[in-house]
MIPAVO-252677 format. One line per field, with one value per residue (C-alpha): x, z, y; residue number from 1; residue in one letter. Coordinates in Angstrom, 3 decimals, always signed. Each point is the difference from the previous one (the first is absolute). Example, Ala and Ser with C-alpha at 12.3 -4.5 7.8 and 13.67 -1.06 7.14 Angstrom:
# residues 2
px: (+12.300,+1.370)
pz: (+7.800,-0.660)
py: (-4.500,+3.440)
k: (1,2)
r: (a,s)
This chain:
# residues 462
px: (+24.323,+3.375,+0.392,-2.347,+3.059,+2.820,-2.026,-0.239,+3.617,+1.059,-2.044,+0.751,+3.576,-0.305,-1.836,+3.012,+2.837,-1.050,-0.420,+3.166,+1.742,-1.307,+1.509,+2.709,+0.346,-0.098,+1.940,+3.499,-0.455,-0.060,+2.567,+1.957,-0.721,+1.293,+2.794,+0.982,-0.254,+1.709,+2.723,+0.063,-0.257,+2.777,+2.062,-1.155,+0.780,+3.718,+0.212,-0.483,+3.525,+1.962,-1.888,+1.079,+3.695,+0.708,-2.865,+2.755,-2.028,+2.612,+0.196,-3.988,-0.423,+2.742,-1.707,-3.459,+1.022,+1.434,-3.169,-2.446,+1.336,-2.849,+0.546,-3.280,+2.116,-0.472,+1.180,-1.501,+2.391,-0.621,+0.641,+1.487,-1.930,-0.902,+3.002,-1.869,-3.340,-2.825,-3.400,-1.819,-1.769,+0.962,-3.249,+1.509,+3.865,-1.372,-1.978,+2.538,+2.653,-2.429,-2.123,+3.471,-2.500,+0.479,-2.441,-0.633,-2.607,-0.669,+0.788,-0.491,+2.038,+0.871,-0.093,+2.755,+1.605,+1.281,+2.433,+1.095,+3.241,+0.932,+3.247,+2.188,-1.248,-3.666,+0.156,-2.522,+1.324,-2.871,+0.879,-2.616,+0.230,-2.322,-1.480,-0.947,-3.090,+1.286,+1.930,-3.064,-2.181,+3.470,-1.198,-3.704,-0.937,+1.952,-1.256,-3.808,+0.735,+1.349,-3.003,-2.029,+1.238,+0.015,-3.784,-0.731,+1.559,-1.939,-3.180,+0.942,+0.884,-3.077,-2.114,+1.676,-0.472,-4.190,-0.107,+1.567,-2.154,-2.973,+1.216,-0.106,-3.383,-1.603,+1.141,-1.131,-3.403,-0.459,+1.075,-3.030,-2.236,+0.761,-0.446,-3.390,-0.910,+0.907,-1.716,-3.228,-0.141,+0.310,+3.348,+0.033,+3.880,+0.668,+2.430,+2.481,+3.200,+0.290,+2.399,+0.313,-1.191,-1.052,-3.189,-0.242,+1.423,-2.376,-2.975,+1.993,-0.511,-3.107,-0.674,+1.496,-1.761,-3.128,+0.603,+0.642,-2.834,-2.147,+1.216,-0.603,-3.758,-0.320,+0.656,-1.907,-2.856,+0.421,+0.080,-3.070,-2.083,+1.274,-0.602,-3.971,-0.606,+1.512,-2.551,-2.640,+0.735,-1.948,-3.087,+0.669,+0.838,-3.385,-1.595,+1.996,-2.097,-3.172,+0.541,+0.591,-3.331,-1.763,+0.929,-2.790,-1.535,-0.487,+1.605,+3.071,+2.576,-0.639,+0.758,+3.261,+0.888,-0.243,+1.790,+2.859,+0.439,-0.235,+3.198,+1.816,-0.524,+0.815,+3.282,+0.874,-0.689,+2.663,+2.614,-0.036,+0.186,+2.929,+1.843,+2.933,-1.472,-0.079,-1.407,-2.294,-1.498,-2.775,+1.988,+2.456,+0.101,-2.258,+2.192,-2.111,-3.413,-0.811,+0.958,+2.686,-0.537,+0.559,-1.369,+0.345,+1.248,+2.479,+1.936,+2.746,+3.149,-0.893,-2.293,-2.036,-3.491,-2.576,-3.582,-2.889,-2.570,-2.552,+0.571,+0.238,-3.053,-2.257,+1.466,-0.872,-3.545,-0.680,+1.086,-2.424,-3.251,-0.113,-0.958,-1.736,-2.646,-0.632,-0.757,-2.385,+2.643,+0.140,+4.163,+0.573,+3.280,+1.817,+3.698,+1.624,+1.623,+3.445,+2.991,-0.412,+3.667,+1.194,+2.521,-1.335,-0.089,-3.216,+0.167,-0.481,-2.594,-1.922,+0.036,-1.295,-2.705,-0.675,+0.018,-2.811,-2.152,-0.057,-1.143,-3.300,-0.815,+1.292,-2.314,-2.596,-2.718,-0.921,-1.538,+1.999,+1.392,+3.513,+2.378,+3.378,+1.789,+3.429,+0.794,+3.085,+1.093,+2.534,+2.808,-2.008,-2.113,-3.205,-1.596,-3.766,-2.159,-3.375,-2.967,-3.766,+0.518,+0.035,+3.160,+2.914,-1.232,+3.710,+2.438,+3.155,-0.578,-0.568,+2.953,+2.099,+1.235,-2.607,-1.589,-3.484,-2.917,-0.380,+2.665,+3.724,+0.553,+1.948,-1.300,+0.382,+3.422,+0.955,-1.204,+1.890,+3.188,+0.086,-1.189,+2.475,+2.868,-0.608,-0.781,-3.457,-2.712,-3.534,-3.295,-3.193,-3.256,-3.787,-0.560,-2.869,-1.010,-0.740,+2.348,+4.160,+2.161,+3.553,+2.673,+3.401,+2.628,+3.013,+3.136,+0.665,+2.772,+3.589,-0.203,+0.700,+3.685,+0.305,-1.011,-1.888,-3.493,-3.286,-1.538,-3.121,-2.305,-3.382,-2.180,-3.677,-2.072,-3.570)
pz: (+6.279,-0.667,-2.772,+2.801,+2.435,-2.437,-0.262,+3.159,+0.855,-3.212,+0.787,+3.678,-0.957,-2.111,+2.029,+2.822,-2.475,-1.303,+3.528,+0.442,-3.701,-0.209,+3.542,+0.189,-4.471,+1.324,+2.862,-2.007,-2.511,+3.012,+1.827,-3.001,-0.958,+3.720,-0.256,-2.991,+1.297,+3.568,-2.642,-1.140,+2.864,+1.801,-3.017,-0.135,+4.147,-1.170,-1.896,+2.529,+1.679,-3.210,-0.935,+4.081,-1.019,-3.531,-3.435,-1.957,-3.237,-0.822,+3.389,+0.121,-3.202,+1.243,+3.087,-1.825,-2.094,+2.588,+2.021,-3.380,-2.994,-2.030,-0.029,+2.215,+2.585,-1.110,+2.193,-0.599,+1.405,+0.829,-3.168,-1.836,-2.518,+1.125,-0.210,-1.985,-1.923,+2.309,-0.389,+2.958,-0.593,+0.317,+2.638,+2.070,-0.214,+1.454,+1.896,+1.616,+0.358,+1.317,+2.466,+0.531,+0.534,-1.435,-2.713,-1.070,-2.673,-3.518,-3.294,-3.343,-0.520,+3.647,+3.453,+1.076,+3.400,+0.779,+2.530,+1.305,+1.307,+1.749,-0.831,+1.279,-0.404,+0.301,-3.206,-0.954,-2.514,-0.879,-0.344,-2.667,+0.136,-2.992,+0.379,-3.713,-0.234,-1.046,+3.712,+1.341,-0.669,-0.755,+1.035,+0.418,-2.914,+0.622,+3.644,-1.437,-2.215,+2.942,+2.252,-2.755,-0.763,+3.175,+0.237,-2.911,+1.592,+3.473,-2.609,-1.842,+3.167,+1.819,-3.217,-0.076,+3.793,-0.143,-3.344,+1.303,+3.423,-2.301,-2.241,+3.660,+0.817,-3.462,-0.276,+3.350,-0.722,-3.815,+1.425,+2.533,-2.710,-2.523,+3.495,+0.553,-3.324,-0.449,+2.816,-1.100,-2.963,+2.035,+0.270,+4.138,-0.346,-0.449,+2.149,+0.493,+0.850,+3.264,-1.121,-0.195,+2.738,+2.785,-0.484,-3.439,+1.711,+2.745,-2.605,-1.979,+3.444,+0.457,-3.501,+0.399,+3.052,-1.655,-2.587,+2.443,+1.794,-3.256,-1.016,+3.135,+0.477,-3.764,+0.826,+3.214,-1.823,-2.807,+2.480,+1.771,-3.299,-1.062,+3.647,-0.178,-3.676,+1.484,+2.464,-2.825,-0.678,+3.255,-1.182,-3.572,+1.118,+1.614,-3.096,-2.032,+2.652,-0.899,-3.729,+0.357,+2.050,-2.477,-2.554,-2.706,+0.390,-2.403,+1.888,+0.830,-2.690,-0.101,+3.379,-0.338,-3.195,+2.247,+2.884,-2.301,-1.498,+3.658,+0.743,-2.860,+0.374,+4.046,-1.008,-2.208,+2.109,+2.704,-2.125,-1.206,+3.638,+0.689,-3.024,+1.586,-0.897,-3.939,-1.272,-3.212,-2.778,+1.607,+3.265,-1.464,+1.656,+2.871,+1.782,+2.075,-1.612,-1.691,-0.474,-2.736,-2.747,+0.869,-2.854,-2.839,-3.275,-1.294,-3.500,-0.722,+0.335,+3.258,-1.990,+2.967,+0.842,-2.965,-0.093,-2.123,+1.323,-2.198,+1.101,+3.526,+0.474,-2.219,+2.620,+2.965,-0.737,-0.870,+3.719,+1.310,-2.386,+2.208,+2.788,-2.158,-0.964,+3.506,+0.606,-3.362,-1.155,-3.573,-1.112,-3.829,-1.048,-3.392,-0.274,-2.897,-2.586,-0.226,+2.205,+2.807,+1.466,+2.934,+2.389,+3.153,+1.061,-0.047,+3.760,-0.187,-2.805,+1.778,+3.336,-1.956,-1.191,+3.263,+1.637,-2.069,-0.581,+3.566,+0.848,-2.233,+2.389,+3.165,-0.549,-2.459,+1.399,-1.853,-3.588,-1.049,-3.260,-1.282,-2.404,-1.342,-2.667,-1.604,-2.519,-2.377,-0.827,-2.153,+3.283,+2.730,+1.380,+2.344,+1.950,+0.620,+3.094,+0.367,+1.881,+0.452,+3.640,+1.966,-1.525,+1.883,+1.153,+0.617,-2.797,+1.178,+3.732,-0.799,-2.228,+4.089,+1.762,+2.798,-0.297,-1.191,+2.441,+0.550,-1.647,+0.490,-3.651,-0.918,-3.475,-1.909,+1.193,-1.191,-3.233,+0.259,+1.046,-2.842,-2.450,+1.146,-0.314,-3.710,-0.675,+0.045,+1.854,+1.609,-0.473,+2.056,-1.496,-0.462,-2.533,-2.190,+1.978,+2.846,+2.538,-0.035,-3.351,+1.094,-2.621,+0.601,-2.387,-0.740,-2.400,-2.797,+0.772,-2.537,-2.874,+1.371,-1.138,-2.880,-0.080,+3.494,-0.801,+1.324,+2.827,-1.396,-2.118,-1.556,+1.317,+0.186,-0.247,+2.247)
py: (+2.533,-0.768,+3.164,+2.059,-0.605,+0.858,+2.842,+1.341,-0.200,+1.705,+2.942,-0.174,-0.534,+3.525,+1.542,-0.364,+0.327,+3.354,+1.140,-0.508,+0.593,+3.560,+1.752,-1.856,+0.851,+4.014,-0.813,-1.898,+3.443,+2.483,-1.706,+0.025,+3.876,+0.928,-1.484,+1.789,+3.277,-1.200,-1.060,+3.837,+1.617,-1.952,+1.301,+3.635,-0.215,-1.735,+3.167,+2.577,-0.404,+0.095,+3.715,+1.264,-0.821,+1.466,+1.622,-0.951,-1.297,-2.761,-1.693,+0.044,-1.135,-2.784,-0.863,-0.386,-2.393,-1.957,+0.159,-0.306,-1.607,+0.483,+3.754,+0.967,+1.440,+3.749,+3.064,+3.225,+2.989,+3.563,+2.097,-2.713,-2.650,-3.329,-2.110,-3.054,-0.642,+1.434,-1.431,+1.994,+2.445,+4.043,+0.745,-3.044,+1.312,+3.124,-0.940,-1.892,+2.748,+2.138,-1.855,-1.832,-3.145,-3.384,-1.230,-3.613,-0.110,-1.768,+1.795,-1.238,-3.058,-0.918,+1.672,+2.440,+0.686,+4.086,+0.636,+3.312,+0.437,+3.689,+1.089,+2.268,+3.420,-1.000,-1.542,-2.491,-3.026,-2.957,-3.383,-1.737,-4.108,-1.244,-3.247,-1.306,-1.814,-3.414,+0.267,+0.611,-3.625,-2.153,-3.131,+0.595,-2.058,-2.621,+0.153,+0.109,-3.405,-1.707,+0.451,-0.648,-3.327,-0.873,+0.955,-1.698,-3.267,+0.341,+0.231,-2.914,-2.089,+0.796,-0.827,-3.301,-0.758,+0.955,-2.431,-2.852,+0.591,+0.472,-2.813,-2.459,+1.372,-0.191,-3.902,-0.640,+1.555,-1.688,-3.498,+0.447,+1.127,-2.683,-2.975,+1.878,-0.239,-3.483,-1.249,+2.171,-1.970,-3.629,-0.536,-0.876,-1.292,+3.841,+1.684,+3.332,+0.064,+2.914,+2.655,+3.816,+2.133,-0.834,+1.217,-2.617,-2.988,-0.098,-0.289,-2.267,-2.203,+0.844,-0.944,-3.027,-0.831,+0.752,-2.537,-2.620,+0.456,+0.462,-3.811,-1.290,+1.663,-1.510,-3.163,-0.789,+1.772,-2.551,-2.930,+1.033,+0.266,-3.865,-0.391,+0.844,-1.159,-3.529,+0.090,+0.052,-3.409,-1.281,+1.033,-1.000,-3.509,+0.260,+0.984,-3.038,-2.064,+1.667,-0.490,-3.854,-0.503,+1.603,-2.382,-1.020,+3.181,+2.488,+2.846,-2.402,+0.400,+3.777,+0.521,-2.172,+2.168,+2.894,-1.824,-0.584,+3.517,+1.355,-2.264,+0.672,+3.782,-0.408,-1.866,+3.037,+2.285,-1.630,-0.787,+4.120,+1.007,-1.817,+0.835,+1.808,+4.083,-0.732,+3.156,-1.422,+3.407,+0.222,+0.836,+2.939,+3.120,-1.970,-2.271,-2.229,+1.585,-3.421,-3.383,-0.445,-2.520,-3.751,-2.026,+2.386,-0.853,+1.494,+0.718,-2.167,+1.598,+1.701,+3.112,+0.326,-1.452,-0.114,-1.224,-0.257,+2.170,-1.536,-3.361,+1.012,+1.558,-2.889,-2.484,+2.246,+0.625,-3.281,-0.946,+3.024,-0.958,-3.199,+2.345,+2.711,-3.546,-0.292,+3.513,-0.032,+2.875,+0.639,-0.090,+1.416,-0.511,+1.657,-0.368,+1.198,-2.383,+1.963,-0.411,+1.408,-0.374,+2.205,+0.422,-2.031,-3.110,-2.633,+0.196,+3.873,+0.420,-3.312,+2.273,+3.270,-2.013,-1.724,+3.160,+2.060,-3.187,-0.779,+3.938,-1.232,-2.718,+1.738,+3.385,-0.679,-2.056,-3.675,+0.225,+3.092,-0.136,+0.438,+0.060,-0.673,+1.040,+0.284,+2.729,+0.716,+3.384,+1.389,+0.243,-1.889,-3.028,+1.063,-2.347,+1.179,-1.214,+1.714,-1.032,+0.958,+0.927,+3.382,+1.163,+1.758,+3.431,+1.033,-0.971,+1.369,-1.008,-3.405,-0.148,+0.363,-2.819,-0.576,+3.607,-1.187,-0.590,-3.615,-1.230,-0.287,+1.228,-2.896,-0.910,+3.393,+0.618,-2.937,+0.822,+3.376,-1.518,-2.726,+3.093,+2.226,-2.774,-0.112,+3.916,-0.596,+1.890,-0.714,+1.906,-0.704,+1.073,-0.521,-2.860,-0.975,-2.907,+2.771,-0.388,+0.344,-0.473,-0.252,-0.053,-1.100,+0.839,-2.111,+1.386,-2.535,-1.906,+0.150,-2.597,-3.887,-1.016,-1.660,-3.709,+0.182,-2.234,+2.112,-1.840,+1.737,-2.793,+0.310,+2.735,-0.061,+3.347,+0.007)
k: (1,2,3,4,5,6,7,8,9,10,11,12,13,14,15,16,17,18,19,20,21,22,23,24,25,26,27,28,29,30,31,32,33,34,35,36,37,38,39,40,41,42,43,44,45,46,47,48,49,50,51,52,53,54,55,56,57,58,59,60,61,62,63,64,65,66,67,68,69,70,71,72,73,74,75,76,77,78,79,80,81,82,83,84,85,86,87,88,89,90,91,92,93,94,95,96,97,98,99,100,101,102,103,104,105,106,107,108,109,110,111,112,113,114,115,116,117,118,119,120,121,122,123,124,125,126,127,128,129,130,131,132,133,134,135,136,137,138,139,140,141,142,143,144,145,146,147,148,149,150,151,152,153,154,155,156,157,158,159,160,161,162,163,164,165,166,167,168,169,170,171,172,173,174,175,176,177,178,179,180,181,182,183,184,185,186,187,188,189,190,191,192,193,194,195,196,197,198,199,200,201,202,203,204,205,206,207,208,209,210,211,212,213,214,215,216,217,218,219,220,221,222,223,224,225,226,227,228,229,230,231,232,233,234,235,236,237,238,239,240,241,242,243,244,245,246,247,248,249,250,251,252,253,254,255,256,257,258,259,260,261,262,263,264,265,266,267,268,269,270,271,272,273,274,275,276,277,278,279,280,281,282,283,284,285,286,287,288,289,290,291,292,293,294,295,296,297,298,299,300,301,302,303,304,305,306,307,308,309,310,311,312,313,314,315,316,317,318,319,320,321,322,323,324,325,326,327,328,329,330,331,332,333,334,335,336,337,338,339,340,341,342,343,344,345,346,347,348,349,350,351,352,353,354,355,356,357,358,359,360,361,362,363,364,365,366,367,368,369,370,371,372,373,374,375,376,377,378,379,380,381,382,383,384,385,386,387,388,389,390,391,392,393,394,395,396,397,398,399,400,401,402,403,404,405,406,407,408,409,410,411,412,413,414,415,416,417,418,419,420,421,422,423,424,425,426,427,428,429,430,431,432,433,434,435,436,437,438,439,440,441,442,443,444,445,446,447,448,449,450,451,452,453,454,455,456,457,458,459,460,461,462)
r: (x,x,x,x,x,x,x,x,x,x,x,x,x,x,x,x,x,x,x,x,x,x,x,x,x,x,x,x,x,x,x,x,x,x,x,x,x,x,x,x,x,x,x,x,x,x,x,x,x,x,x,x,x,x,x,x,x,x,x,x,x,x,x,x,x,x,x,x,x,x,x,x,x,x,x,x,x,x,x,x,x,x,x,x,x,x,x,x,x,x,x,x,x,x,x,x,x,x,x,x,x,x,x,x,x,x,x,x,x,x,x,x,x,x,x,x,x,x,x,x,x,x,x,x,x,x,x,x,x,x,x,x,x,x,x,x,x,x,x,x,x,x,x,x,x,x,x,x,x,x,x,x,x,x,x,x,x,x,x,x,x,x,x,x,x,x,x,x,x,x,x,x,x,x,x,x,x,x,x,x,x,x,x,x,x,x,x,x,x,x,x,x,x,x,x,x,x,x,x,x,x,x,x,x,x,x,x,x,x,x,x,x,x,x,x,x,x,x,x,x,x,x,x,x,x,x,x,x,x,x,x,x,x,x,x,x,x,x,x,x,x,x,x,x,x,x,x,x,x,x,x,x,x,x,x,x,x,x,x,x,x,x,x,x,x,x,x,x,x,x,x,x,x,x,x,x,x,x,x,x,x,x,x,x,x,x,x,x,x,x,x,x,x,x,x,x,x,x,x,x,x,x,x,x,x,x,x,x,x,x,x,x,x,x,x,x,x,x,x,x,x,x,x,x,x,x,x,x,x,x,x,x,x,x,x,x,x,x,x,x,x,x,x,x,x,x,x,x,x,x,x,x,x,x,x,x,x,x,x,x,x,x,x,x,x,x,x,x,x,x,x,x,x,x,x,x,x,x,x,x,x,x,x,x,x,x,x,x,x,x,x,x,x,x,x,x,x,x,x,x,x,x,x,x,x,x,x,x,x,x,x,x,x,x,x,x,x,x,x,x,x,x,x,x,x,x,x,x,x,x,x,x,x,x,x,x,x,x,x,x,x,x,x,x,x,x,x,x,x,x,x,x,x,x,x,x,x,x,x,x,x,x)
């Protein structure tokens, strides 16, 4: 913008300045020319008076150089030579004694002026004035450089004026940008400074305004979510209750497993909502799409969250084959024996898992099969969930937040986000077992520092 500015005024600038330069160019080298032959004339006319009194050569010669030292003054007399150099031409001289008529024209060289004078005795003598050429543009040129410099400085100072202008607006406009970009990518405490136009510093307010009232929305929405998971823990106390009356029976200390894991997942849950609008990776680019990371471990030296995929997902599905037993499900589990190290947090690969092992319970009916299973590649991790139900008849529609029929679409987004945080992808398909074969995708994370001690122990293989 700012070289788009400087641009317009230079040509503008031009544009004006040679409207100008050019007439008023022709009009300093006319104005010049004319006076030049005035000059002559005047002379020629000085002359006349001097021929009425006396044709004696030596007081004309006399009285033409005192009117024209440069020797130009030449007077031509009836049947005598010119008394001087003549530079008119012979048709002119005659002209002029016979017509008796006074001619101003340009000859080679310069421009001449003739005069005739009637003597006595009807006698015609011609006074010729030439006007040399240098006489007639003295001071033209110097005329021409003056109004060109000063163009040249009304360019230059206009130029300057639209960059510094365009210099204002272009700082007011990238501050804005760079606010808007920061507070894209999560950072809420961003904010803009109002300047330039008028025009810029009323978004600039509005910007700021809207930043405000983004923190503020934020933050109530925050409290209401700890709000309604805190009223979970009414019913859960209830269930506590349950658990101990059911003591000495069988189903009694797998109800207070699941009791327990409830709580400590509720607990979570509140203490991430009122985290004051921490953005975690699987909330980048989606502030306020999902809970950041609470419990998460991370690499020493502040590296970023890392997690064992592996380990993760063994854990998990040994908490959901409790409920797959009761459901006479059939779980297969195969998790590879390499590391499996990527960028996320437990807390995020737990909820991935979670999330598509819960979808098997939620829409295939009791005593459907599935499966788990973790795979290393070359570059990534994939995480595999299939089961033997009816499958997903629309693969990128489920893959929406709440766009699939009977479902808020929860559980694959999730899986997308946390993919997407890491460079990963997700791809829904038609397994072997029958029904859907989702897998998720998750970048390798960068090499632990050294000395950091793998959390990661003995792996089994089922």
């Amino acid at each position: 913008m700012r070289r788009s500015l400087a641009g317009v005024a230079l040509a503008v600038t031009s544009m004006v300045a040679l409207s100008f330069l050019i007439p008023l160019g022709l009009l300093v080298m006319s104005l010049v020319k004319e006076q030049g032959v005035t000059a002559a004339q005047q002379r020629g006319a000085a002359m006349a008076p001097v021929l009425a009194l006396t044709t004696d050569p030596d007081a004309l010669r006399e009285s033409a150089a005192g009117l024209d030292a440069a020797d130009h003054l030449v007077v031509h007399l009836p049947g005598a030579g010119p008394l001087g150099r003549s530079k008119a031409p012979a048709s002119l001289l005659e002209r002029a004694q016979r017509g008796r008529e006074s001619i101003s024209q340009a000859v080679p060289g310069g421009w001449v002026c003739l005069q005739p004078v009637v003597l006595p005795g009807d006698k015609v003598a011609v006074i010729e004035n030439f006007v040399p050429e240098a006489e007639l543009t003295r001071g033209v040129a110097e005329s021409w450089a003056v109004m060109c410099f000063l163009a040249v400085g009304l360019i230059a100072g206009s130029v300057l004026v639209a960059d510094r202008l365009g210099a204002k607006v272009v700082r007011s406009s990238r501050r804005l940008a760079q606010a808007s970009r920061a507070l894209g990518l999560g950072d809420l405490d961003a904010r803009v400074e109002p300047m330039g136009p008028r025009e810029l510093h009323d978004a600039g307010v509005a910007f700021n305004a809207m930043a405000q009232r983004m923190n503020e929305l934020l933050a109530v929405e925050r409290e209401l979510v700890a709000d309604l998971s805190h009223r979970l823990r009414t019913p859960l106390t209830a269930l506590h209750l349950a658990s101990e009356r059911m003591a000495g029976t069988p189903e009694s200390a797998r109800v207070e497993a699941a009791v327990c894991e409830l709580e400590t997942e509720l607990r979570a849950i509140i203490a991430a909502a009122r985290t004051p609008l921490a953005v975690g990776p699987m909330g980048q680019g989606l502030l306020g799409t999902g809970p950041p990371p609470v419990r998460g471990s991370g690499v020493p030296g502040g590296s970023g969250p890392r997690s064992e995929a592996a380990e993760v997902v063994r854990r998990r599905t040994a908490f959901w084959a409790v409920l797959a037993e009761q459901q006479e499900r059939s779980c297969s589990l195969d998790i590879t024996q390499e590391p499996t190290a990527v960028g996320l947090s437990d807390d995020d690969v737990a909820a991935v898992v979670d999330a598509l092992i819960g979808n098997v319970f939620r829409h295939t009916p009791e005593g459907t099969a599935f499966g788990v299973a973790v795979v290393r590649t070359a570059q990534a991790v994939e995480l595999i969930v299939e089961d033997g139900g009816p499958g997903i008849p629309e693969p990128d529609r489920a893959l929406s937040r709440g766009s699939s029929t009977g479902s808020t679409g929860l559980g694959l987004d999730i899986a997308r986000r946390a993919a997407t945080a890491t460079g990963g992808t997700v791809r829904v398909t038609r397994g072997p077992l029958g029904g859907a074969h989702i897998t998720v995708s998750f970048a390798l994370a960068a090499p632990a520092p050294s000395g950091h001690r793998s959390r990661l122990g003995r792996r089994r293989r089922r």
